[in-house]
FIPAVEX-581617 format. One line per field, with one value per residue (C-alpha): x, z, y; residue number from 1. Coordinates in nm, 2 decimals. Layout:
<recs>
px	(X ...);
pz	(Z ...);
py	(Y ...);
kevo	(NUM ...);
</recs>
This chain:
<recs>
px	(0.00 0.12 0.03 -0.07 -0.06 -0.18 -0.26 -0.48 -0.48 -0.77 -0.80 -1.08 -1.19 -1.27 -1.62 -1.43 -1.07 -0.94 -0.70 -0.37 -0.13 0.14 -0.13 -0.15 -0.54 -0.55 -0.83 -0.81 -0.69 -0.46 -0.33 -0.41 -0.67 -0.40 -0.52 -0.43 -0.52 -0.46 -0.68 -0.95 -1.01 -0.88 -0.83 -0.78 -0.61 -0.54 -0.28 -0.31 0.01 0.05 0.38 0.27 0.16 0.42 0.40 0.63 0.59 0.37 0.63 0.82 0.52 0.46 0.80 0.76 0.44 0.57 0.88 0.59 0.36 0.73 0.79 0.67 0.51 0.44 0.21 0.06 0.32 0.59 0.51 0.39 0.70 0.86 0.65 0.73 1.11 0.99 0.65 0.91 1.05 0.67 0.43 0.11 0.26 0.30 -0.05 -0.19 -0.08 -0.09 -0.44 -0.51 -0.34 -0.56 -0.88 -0.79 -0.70 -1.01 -1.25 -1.08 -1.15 -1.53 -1.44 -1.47 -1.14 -1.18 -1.25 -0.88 -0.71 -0.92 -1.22 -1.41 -1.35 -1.69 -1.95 -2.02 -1.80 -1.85 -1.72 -1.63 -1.73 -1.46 -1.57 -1.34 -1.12 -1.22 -1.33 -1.46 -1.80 -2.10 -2.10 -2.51 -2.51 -2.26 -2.50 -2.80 -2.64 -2.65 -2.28 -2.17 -1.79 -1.67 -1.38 -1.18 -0.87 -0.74 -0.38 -0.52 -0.55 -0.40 -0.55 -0.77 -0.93 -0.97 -1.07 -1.34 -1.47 -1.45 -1.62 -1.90 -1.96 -1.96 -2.26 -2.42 -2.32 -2.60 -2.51 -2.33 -2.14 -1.81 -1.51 -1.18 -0.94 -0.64 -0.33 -0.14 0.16 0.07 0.22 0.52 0.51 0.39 0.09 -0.02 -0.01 -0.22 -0.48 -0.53 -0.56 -0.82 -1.09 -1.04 -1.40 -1.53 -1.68 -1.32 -1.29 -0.95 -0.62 -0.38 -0.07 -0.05 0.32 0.55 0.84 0.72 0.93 0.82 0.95 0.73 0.47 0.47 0.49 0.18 -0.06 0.01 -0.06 -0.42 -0.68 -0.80 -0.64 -0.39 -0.29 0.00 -0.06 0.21 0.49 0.45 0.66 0.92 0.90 1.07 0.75 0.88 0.96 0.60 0.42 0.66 0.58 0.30 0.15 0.08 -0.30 -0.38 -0.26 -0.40 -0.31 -0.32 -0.26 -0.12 0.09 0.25 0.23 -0.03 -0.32 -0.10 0.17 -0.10 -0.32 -0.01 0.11 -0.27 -0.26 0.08 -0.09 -0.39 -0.17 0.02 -0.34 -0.33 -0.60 -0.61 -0.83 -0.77 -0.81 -0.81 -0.63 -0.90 -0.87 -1.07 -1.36 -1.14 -0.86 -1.21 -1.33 -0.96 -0.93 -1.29 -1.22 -0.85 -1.06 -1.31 -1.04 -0.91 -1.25 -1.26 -0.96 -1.05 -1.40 -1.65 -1.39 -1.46 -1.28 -1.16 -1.36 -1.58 -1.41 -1.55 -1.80 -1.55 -1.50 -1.69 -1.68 -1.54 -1.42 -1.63 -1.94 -1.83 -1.90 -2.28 -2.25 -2.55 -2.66 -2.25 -2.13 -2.02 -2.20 -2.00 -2.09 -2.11 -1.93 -1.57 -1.32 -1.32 -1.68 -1.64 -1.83 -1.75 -1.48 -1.16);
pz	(0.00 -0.11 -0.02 -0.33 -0.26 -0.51 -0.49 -0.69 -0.70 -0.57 -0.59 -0.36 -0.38 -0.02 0.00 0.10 0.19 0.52 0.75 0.71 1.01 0.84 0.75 0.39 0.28 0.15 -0.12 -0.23 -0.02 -0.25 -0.19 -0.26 -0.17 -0.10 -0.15 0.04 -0.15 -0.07 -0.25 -0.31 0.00 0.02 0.28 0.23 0.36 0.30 0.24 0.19 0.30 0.47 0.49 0.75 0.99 1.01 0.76 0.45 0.11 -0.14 -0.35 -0.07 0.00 -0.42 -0.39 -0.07 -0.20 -0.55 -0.35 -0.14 -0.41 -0.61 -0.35 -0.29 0.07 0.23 0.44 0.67 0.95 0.73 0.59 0.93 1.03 0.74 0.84 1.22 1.13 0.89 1.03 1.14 0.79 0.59 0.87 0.58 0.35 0.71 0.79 0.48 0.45 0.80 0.76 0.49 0.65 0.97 0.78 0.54 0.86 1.06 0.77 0.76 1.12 1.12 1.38 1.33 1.31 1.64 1.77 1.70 1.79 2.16 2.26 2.45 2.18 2.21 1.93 1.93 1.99 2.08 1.84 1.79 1.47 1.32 1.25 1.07 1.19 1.49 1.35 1.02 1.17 1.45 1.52 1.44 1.23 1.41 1.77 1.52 1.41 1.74 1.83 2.22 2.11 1.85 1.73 1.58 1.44 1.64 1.60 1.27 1.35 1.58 1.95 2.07 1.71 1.79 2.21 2.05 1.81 2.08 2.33 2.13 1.98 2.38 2.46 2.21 2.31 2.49 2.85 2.80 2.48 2.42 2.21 2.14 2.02 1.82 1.78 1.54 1.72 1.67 1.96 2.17 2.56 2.71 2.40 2.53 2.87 2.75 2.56 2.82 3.12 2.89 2.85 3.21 3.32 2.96 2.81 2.62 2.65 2.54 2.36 2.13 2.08 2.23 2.13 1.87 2.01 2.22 2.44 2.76 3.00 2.88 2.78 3.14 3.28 3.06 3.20 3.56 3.50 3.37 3.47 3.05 2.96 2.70 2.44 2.22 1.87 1.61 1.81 1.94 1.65 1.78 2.15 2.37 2.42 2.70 2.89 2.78 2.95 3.23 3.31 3.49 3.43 3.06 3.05 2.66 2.40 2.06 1.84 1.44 1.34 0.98 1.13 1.40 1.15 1.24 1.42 1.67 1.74 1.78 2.02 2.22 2.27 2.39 2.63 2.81 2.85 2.98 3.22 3.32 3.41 3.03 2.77 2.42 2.12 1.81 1.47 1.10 0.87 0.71 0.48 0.25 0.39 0.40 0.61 0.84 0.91 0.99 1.23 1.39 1.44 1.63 1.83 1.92 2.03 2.28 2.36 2.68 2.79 2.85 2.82 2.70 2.50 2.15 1.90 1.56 1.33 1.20 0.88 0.57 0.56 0.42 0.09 -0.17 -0.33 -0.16 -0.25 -0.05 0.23 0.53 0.90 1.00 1.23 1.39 1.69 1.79 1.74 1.52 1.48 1.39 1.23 1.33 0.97 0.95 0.92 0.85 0.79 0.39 0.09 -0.15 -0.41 -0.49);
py	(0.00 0.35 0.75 0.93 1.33 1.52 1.91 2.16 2.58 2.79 3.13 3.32 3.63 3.85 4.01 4.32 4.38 4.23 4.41 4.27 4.20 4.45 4.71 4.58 4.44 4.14 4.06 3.73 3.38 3.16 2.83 2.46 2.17 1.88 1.56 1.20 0.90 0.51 0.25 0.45 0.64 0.97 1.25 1.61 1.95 2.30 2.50 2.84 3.08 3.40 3.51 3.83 3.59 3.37 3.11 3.03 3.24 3.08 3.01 2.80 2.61 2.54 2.35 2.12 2.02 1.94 1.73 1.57 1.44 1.37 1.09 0.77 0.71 0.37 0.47 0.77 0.75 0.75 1.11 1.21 1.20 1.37 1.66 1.65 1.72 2.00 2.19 2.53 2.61 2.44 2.51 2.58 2.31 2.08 2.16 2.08 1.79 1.62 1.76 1.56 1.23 1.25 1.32 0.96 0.77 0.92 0.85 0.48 0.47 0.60 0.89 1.27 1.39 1.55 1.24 1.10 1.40 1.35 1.09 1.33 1.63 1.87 1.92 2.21 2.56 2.88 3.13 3.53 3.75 3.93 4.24 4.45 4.74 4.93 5.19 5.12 4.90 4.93 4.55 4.55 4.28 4.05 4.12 4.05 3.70 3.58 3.67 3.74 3.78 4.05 4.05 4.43 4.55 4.82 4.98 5.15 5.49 5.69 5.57 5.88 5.80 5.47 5.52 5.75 5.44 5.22 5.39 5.46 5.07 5.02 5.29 5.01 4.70 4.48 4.36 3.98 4.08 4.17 4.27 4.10 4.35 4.27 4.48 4.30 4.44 4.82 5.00 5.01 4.97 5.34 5.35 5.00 5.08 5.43 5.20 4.97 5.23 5.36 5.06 4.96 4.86 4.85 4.50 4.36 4.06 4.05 4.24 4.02 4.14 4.51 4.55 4.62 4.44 4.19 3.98 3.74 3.98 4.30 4.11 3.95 4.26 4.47 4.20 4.25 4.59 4.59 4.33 4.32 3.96 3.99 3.72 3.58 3.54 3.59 3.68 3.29 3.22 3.42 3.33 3.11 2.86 2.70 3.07 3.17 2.82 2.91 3.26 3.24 3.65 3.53 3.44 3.33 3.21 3.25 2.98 2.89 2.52 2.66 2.85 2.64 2.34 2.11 2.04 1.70 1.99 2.27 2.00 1.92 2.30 2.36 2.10 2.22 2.55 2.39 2.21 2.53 2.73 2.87 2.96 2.85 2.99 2.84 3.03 3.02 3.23 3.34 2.98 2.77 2.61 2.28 2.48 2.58 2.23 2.11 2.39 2.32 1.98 2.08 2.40 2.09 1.89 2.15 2.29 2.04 2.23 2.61 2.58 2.81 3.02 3.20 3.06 3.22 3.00 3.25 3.40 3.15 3.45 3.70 3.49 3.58 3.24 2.87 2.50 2.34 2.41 2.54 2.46 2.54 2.88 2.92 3.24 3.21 2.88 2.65 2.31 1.97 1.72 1.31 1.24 1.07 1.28 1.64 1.60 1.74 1.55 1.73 1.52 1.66);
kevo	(1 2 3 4 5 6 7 8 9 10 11 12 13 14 15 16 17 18 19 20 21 22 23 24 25 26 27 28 29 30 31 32 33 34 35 36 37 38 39 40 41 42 43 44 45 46 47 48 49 50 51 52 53 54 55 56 57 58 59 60 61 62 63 64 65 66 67 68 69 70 71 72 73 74 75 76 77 78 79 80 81 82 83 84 85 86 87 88 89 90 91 92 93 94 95 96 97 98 99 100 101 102 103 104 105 106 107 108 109 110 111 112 113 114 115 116 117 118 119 120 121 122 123 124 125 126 127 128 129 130 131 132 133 134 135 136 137 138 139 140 141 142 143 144 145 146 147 148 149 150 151 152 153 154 155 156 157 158 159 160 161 162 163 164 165 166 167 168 169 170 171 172 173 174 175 176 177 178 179 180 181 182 183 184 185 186 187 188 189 190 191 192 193 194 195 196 197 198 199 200 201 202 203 204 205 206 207 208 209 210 211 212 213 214 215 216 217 218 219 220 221 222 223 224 225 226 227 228 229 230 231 232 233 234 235 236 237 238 239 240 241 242 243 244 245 246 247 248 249 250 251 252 253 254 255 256 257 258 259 260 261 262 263 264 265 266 267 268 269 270 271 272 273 274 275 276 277 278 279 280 281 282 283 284 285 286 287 288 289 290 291 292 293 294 295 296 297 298 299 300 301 302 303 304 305 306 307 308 309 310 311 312 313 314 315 316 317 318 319 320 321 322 323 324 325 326 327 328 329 330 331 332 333 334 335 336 337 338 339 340 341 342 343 344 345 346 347 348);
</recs>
């Protein structure tokens, strides 16, 4: 018995220009459906780059992909561990294609993916709009969808702009809902400190990645000075992981399985945090409905862990056009299915 990987192209368009993390919109998502075939059953994945977050250009990825489906694999484990020794300079390409090796051995297995990435995996998830930038929306139509956790792009505009925008979306805000506020990195230590004296005691749930040059140390030491729980996002890849599960003032952690390359890697990173008193809350990068459903079924996986979070798994809605049906969202959260694997029928 052999491993076949094949992959095909896929260009999709946005419904409207998303914020980029280096302040450059992005209007389309490009990548490939990879595909995992042995005698007759197959398994698929997604890999879809983004160089500002973290992953490997599109160009690098093109070329590990070709070398993958080049080679000649005996079976799953054999590649598995190709990818293991590879997921830090590949981690899309890794993704993708572990991806599409757990989705051919869960569907060989009867199980939801979920299922054989954790028994007790949950269902169903709780999960936060993104919104836009902070200034640029009113959050109506997210509240009128059903969603308690909105998510917005701050660091934009200059930050009395922005405190103005946000304090009025607040006025509006029905009790029980919130905003998550992402910073992409905007500002450097005396403007976050600003910011966040400023929405003390308004309803955010959270701030990703207040500062420009983060390190453990200053990061550590922003948290202990507001009660607003900050999060690690793209300056993970950068980090000392083992001095961030070991500082014990870091609260969250916001984690993307295409960018740390893979959803075993991304599963067992959650559940050392868990073990340390940590959060996790798993996102997309804004992918292909394929690249959705993997990530569901990894957030489902680690839902059992820090319960009751809002996870990024609500972005299939900014593309204008998909490869496949996306996870059902329904008044906030996202609803699995029983199905083996990643729970896609569409044939690719």
């Amino acid at each position: 018995m052999t491993i076949e990987i094949t992959f095909y192209p896929y260009k999709l368009p946005l419904m409207k220009a998303w914020p980029g993390a280096t302040g450059n919109p992005v209007h389309f998502r490009e990548g490939w459906a990879v595909k995992a075939e042995e005698h007759g059953c197959s398994g698929i994945g997604d890999c879809a780059p983004f160089q500002a977050f973290g992953t490997e250009s599109k160009r690098t990825a093109h070329h590990f992909l070709r070398q993958c489906a080049g080679n000649t694999w005996p079976d799953s484990a054999e590649l598995l561990g190709r990818l293991e020794q590879q997921r830090t300079g590949y981690p899309a390409s890794c993704f993708a294609l572990e991806t599409a090796l757990l989705d051919l051995d869960s569907r060989k297995a009867g199980l939801p993916l979920r299922n054989l990435l954790y028994g007790k995996a949950s269902d169903r998830l709780q999960v936060n709009a993104l919104s836009g930038a902070i200034c640029d929306e009113n959050t109506l139509s997210c509240i009128k969808s059903g969603y308690k956790v909105i998510k917005l792009k701050t660091g934009k505009q200059t930050i009395e702009e922005e405190l103005a925008c946000l304090k009025a979306l607040c006025r509006n805000l029905p009790p029980e809902h919130f905003l998550r506020l992402d910073a992409n990195g905007a500002w450097s230590r005396d403007e976050a400190r600003y910011f966040l004296a400023a929405i003390e005691g308004l309803p955010i749930e959270s701030l990703e990645e207040p500062l420009r040059q983060a390190d453990v140390a200053a990061f550590a030491d922003l948290q202990a000075q507001s009660n607003i729980t900050l999060a690690l996002d793209e300056s993970l890849k950068t980090l000392d992981l083992s001095d961030v599960l070991a500082n014990p003032a870091i609260r969250r952690l916001v984690l993307k399985p295409a960018v740390l390359g893979g959803l075993r890697c991304t599963l067992a990173l959650a559940e050392s945090a868990a073990a340390v008193g940590k959060e996790a809350v798993i996102t997309t990068l804004v992918d292909s409905a394929i690249g959705v459903h993997a990530t569901c079924q990894l957030a489902a996986a680690i839902d059992p862990f820090s319960p009751g979070l809002a996870h990024g798994l609500a972005t299939s809605g900014w593309l204008r056009e998909d490869i496949a049906k996306p996870p059902e969202i329904r008044a906030g959260y996202v609803f699995l299915s029983d199905s083996p694997g990643l729970g896609i029928h569409e044939t690719f």
